[in-house]
C-alpha positions as CSV (number, residue, x, y, z in Angstrom):
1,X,96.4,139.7,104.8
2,X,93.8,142.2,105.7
3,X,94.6,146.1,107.0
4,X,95.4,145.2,111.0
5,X,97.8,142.1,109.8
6,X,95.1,139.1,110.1
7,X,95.7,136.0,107.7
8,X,92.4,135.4,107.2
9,X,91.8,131.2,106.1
10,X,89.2,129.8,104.4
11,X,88.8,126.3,105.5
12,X,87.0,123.3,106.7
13,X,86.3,122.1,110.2
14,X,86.7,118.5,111.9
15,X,87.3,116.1,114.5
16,X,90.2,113.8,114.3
17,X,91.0,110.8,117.0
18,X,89.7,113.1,119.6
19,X,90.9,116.9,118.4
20,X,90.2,119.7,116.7
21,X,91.2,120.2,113.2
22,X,91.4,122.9,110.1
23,X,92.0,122.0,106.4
24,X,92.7,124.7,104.5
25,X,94.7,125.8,101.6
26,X,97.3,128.9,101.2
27,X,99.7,129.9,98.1
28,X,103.7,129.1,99.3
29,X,104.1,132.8,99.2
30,X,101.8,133.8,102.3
31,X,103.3,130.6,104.1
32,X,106.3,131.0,105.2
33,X,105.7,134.0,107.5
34,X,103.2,132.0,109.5
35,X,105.1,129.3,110.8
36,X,108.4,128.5,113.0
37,X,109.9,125.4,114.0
38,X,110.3,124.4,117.1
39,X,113.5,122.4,118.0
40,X,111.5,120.5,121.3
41,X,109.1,118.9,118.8
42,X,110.9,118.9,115.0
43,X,114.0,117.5,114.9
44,X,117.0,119.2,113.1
45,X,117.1,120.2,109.3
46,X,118.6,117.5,107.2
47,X,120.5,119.4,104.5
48,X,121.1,116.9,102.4
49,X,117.8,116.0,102.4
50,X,116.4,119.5,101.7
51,X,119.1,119.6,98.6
52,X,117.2,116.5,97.3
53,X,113.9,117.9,97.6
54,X,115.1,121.3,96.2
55,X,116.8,119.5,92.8
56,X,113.5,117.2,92.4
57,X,111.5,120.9,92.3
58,X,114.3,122.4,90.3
59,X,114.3,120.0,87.7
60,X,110.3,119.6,87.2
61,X,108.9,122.9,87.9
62,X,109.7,124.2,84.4
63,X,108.3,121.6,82.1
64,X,105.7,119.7,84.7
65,X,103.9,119.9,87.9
66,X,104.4,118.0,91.3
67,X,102.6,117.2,94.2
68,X,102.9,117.0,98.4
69,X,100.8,115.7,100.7
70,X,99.5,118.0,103.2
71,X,101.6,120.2,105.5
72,X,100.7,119.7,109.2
73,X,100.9,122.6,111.9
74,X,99.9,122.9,115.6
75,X,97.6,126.3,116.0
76,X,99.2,126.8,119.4
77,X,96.0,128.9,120.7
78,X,97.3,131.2,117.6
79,X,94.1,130.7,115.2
80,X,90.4,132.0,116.2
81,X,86.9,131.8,114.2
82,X,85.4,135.2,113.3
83,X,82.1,134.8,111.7
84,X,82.7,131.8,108.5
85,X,86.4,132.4,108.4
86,X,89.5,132.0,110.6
87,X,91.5,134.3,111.6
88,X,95.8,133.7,112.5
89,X,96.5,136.3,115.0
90,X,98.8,139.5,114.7
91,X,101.9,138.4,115.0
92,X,101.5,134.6,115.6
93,X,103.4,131.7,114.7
94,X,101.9,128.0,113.7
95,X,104.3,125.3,114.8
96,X,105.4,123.2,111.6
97,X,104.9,119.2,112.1
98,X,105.3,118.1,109.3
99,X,106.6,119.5,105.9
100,X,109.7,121.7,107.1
101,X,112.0,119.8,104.5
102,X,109.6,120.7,101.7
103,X,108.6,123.9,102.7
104,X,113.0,125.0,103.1
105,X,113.2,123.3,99.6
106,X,110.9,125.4,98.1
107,X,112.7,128.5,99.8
108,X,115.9,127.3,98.5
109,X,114.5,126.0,95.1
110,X,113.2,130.2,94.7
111,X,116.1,132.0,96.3
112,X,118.2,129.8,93.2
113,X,115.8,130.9,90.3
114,X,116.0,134.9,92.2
115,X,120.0,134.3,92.1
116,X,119.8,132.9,88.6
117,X,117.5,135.4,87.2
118,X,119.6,138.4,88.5
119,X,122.5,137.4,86.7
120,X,121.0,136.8,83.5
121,X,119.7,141.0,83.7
122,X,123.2,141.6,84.7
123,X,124.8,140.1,80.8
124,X,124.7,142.5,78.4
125,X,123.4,140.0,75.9
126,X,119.5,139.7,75.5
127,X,118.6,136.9,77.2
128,X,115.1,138.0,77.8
129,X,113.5,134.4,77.0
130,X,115.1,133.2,79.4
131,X,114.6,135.8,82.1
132,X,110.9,134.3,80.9
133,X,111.1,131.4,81.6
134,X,112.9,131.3,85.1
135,X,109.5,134.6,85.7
136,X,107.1,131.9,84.9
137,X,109.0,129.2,87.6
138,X,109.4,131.8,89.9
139,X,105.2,132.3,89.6
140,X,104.4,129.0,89.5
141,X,106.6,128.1,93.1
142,X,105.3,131.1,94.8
143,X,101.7,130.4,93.7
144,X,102.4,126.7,94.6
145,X,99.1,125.4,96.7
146,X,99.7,124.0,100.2
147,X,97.2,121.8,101.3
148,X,97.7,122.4,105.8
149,X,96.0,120.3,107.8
150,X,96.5,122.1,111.9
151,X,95.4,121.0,114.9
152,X,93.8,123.4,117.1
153,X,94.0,122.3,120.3
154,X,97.0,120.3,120.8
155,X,99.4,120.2,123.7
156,X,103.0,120.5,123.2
157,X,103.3,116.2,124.3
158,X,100.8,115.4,121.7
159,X,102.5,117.6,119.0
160,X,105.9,115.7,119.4
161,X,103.5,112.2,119.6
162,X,102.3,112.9,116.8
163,X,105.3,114.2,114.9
164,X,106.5,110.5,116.2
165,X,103.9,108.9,114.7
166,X,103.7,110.6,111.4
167,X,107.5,109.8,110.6
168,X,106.8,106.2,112.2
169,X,104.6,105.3,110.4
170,X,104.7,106.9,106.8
171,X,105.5,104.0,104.2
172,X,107.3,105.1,101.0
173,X,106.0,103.8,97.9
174,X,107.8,100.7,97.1
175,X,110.5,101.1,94.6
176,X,108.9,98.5,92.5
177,X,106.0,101.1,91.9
178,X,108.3,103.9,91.4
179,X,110.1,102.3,89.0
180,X,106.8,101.3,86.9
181,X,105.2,104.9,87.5
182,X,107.6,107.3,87.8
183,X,108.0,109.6,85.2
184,X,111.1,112.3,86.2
185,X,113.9,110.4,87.2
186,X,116.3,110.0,84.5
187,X,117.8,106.4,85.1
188,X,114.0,105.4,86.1
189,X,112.9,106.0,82.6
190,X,116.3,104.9,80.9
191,X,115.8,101.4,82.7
192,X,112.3,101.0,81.8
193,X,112.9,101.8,78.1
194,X,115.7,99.7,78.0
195,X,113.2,97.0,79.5
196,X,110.9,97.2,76.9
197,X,113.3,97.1,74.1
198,X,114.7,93.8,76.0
199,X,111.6,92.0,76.4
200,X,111.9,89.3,74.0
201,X,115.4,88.7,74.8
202,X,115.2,88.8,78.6
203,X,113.1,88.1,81.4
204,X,112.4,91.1,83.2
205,X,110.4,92.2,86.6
206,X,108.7,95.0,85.9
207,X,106.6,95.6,89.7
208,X,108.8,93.4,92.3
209,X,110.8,95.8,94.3
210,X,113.1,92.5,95.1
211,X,113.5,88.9,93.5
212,X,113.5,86.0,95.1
213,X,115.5,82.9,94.7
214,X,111.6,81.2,93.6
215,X,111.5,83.7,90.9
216,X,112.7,83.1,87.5
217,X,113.4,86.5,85.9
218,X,117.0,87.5,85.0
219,X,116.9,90.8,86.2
220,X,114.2,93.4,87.8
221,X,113.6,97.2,86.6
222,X,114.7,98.0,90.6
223,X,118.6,96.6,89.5
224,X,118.4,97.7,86.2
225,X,118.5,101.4,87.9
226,X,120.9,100.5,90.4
227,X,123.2,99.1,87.6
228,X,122.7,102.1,85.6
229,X,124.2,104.1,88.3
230,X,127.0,102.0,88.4
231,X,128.0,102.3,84.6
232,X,127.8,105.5,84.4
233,X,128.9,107.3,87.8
234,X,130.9,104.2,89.7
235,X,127.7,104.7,92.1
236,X,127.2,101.7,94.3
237,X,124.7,103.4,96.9
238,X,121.6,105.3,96.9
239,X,121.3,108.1,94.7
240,X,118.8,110.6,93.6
241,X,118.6,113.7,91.2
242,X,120.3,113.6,87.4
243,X,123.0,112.0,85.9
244,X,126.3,113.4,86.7
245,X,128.6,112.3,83.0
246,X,132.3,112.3,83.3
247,X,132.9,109.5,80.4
248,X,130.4,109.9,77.4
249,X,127.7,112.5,76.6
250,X,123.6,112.1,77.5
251,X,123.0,111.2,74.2
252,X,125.0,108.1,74.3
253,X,123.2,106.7,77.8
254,X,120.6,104.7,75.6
255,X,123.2,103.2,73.6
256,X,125.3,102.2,75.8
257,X,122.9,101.0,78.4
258,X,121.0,98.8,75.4
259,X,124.4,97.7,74.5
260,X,125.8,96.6,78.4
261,X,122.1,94.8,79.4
262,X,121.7,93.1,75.6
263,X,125.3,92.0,76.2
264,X,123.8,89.5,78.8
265,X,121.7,87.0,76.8
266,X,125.3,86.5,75.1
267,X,126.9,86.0,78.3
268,X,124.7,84.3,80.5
269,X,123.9,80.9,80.5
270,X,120.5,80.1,78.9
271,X,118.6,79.4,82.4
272,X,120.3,82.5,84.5
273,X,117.5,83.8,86.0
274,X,117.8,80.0,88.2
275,X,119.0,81.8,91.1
276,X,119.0,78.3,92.8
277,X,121.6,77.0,90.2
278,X,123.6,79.9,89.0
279,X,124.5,83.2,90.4
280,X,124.0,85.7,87.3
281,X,120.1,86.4,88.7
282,X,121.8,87.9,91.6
283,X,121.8,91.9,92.0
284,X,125.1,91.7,93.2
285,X,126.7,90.1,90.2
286,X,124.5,92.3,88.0
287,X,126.0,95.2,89.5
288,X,129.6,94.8,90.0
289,X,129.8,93.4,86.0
290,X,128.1,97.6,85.4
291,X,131.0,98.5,87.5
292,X,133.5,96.5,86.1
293,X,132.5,98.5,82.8
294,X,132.8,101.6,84.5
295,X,136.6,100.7,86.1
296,X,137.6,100.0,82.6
297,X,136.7,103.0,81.2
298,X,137.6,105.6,84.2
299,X,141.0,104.2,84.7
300,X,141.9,101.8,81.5
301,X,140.9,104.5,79.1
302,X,138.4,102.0,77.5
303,X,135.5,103.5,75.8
304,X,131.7,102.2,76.9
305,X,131.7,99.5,73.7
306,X,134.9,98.4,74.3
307,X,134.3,97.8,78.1
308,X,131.1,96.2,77.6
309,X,132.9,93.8,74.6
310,X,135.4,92.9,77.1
311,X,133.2,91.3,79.2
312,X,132.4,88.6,77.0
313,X,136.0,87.2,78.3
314,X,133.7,85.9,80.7
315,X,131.6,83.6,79.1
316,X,135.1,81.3,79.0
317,X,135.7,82.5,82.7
318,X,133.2,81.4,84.9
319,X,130.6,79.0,84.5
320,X,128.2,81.3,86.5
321,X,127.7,78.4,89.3
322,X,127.6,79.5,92.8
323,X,130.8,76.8,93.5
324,X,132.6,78.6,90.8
325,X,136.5,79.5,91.7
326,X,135.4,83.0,91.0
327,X,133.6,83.0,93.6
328,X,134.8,81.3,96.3
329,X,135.2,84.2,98.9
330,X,131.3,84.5,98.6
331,X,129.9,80.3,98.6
332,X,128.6,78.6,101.8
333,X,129.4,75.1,101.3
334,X,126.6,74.3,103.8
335,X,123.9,76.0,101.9
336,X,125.6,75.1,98.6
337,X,125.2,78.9,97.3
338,X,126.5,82.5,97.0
339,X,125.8,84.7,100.1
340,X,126.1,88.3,101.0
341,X,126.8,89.2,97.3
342,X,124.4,93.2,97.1
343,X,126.4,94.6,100.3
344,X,128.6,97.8,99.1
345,X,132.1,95.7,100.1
346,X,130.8,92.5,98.4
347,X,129.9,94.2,95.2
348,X,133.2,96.0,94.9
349,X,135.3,92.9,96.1
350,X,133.5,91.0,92.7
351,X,134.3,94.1,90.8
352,X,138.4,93.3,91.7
353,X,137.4,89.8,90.9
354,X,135.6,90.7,87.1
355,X,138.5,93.0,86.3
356,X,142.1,91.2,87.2
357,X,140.3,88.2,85.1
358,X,139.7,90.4,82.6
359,X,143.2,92.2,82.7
360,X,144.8,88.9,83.1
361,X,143.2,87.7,79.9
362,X,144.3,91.1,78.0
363,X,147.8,90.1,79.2
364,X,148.0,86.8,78.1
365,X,146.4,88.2,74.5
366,X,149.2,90.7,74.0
367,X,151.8,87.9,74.9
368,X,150.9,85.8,72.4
């Protein structure tokens, strides 16, 4: 900012499908007073989705770095050339296209390390290393480069076209990838480690983001996280951010885990990844048996190792064939197979199926 309130940019000129464009690049700290939304062309703040923004900052900023794609903004007449630089006019606004969940995320993800970092000067213990540490975050967020790509000449039409088209057409990496390359997410990393340690004992897809009934691999790295979620939080949708423990400690995740996927060469027939002759392969049935576990120890006071023992009952109690009586709410006698097994209502209907067999076998076992 120079003495008569200019933002002064350093930046690059082109020409894009017919208009004028700057790239340039700003710290967050100078950012936020340049822009505003405007409701006529961005549509409302999704809280949820700025929480799950701010979390994924919160939890990497302090021991790794991330990255966003560029920012876009509409000048609105607000941005001039003087000599080689650019200069944002006293008092002017750029309208935000693209990146107002980011940029409120990173708001939040400071005002939380300010809060934090006030109350750890108000304890009369030292906690000075930590006041440090939460410093160097704060440094690193407000020093954060924005990459901001803005239009200079676009009417108010073609800014909501092309907000349209950028949230048309933007194509997520495909959770197949993410689950190879990712390198944050907790149960990401727990499922590929667990993977590895599995390899000689099952077949697993490592870059599908779904299997097919033509594929022959028991599970893929995509339901190994979704299972994951299951056994450990009773967590049948999507889900992002860190574990949330109620039944064992962090520590124990690998254990566990190891223990409930290794539990499946024992209880699977030797050819279960034939999804075309037995149901086992299916994400479904991979899923509920995680929440099976999880019912057993949230409301039968099981631990994780006795959960996942249990389960062997099975190996007597189903033959794992799509015609199977324990599955009979779920087989299409015309197509001769299990359908509509992965929905949220199927999963937890084979859940009830998995655990009154189960229960029912504990019965007859204390009977006798």
């Amino acid at each position: 900012m120079n003495e008569d309130l200019r933002t002064k940019l350093n930046g690059h000129y082109f020409e894009q499908f017919g208009h004028e464009l700057l790239i340039t690049e700003m710290p967050f700290k100078y950012l936020e007073s340049i822009f505003e939304v405007d409701p006529y062309v961005q549509r409302e703040l999704d809280h949820r989705r700025r929480n799950v923004i701010k979390e994924y900052i919160l939890n990497t900023v302090h021991e790794s770095t991330f990255y966003f794609s560029p920012f876009v903004y509409s000048a609105r007449g607000c941005i001039e050339k003087v000599g080689d630089n650019w200069e944002i006019k006293p008092g002017a606004k750029l309208a935000i296209l693209d990146g107002q969940h980011r940029s409120t995320s990173l708001v939040s993800a400071l005002r939380h390390l300010h809060v934090k970092k006030e109350a750890l000067e108000e304890m009369p213990s030292n906690k000075q290393q930590e006041i440090s540490h939460i410093e160097k975050a704060i440094k690193k967020l407000e020093s954060f480069p924005i990459t901001m790509q803005i239009y200079l000449d676009l009417t108010t039409q073609e800014e909501r076209q092309l907000f349209t088209d950028i949230n048309t057409e933007r194509k997520n990496a495909h959770s197949g990838l993410i689950m190879k390359y990712e390198q944050r997410e907790e149960y990401v990393i727990l499922a590929r480690h667990i993977a590895h340690k599995l390899q000689s004992q099952l077949e697993i897809e490592t870059s599908l983001s779904r299997l097919t009934v033509h594929n022959t691999a028991m599970t893929s790295l995509v339901i190994m996280r979704r299972c994951l979620l299951a056994l450990f939080e009773g967590v049948l949708t999507h889900k992002e951010g860190s574990p949330k423990l109620k039944y064992c400690q962090k520590e124990e995740m690998e254990s566990i885990s190891y223990k409930f996927f290794k539990t499946w060469s024992e209880l699977f027939p030797s050819q279960g990844g034939n999804r075309f002759k037995y149901v086992c392969g299916l994400s479904g049935i991979q899923i509920a048996l995680a929440n099976t576990v999880y019912l057993s120890v949230s409301k039968r006071g099981l631990t994780y190792l006795q959960a996942i023992d249990e389960l062997k009952k099975l190996k007597t109690g189903t033959s794992w064939r799509h015609d199977d009586a324990l599955f009979l709410a779920f087989y299409d006698s015309r197509k001769k197979r299990m359908l509509n097994h992965s929905t949220q209502q199927s999963i937890l209907k084979l859940t009830t199926e998995f655990s009154a067999y189960l229960t029912s076998r504990e019965v007859k076992s204390i009977g006798h």
